[in-house]
Each structure stands twice: as C-alpha cells, then as structure tokens.
N, C-alpha and C positions, 0 to 999 in steps of 0.2 A: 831498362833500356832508355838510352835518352831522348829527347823531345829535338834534339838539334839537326837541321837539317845539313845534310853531309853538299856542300860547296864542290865545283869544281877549282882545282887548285890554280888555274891559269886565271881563272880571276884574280886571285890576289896577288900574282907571281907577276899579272901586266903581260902575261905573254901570250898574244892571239893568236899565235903559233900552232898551239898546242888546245885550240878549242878546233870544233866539230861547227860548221854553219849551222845545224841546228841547234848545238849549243849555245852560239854566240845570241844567236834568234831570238832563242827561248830567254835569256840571262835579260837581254836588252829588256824584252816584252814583259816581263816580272818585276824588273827596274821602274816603266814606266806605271804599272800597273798601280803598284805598291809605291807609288810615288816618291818613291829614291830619285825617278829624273824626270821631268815634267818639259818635255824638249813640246815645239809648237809647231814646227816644221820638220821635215828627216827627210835624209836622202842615202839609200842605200846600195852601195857599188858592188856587183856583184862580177865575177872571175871563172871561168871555166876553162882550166890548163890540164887538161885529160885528154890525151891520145895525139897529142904534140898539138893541142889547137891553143889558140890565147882569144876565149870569147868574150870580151867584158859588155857587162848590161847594169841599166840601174832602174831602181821603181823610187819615187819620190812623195813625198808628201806635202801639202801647204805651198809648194815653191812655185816659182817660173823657173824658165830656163837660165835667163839669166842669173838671178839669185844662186842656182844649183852649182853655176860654172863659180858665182863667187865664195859658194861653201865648200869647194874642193880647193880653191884657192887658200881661204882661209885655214881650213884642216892641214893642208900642205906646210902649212907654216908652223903649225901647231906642232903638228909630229915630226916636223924638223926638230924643232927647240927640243922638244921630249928623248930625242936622239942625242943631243946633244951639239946641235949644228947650229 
C-alpha cells in the first residue's frame, strides 16, 4: 500500500466549486500548518444561500476594519485577473 496521501482533486483543478467548507477549511489550515502558506493576517467571508436566504458573515484575523475592506478590494482584483478580466 502506499504512503501517499490521497488529495482532493479540486485542489489541483483550481475549482472551489467542488470543495465542501470543511474541506476548504481543513486544506487552508494544513497549508498554513505545514508551512506551504505562512499568511499573518486572514479574513474569511463566509455565505449562507440555504432555504432562499443570502446570509453573508466573516471572522477575521490580525486586521482592522479598514484593512479588511481593503483586502476584499485587493482579492477582487486578483480574481478578476485570474478570470481572465
């Protein structure tokens, strides 16, 4: 048997589509652990579109508010380009 641990495949596919919030969770939290990302602030926007409602919330780490409003700006731009925009 092998030693390799079996990957969810929307990691490597880019498609956050196809993860689970707890898997997104858990991937980030192993990333950071294991020092793949060594991020010093985080702010994480969270979506609740169940039973026709659109609840959005976020928990944040290291920031102010303003900072946070400027890191969604800044990501906004990011995942534009990524799109192709």
């Amino acid at each position: 048997m092998s030693d390799q641990k079996v990957s969810n495949l929307s990691h490597y596919l880019r498609d956050g589509s196809r993860w689970t919030v707890d898997q997104m969770l858990a991937d980030t939290l192993s990333d950071v652990r294991e020092h793949r990302k060594a991020p010093t602030k985080a702010l994480v926007l969270f979506l609740d579109d169940s039973d026709d409602k659109y609840d959005v919330g976020f928990v944040q780490a290291g920031l102010s508010m303003s900072q946070a409003i400027a890191l969604i700006d800044v990501a906004k731009s990011v995942i534009l380009k990524e799109m192709g925009y």
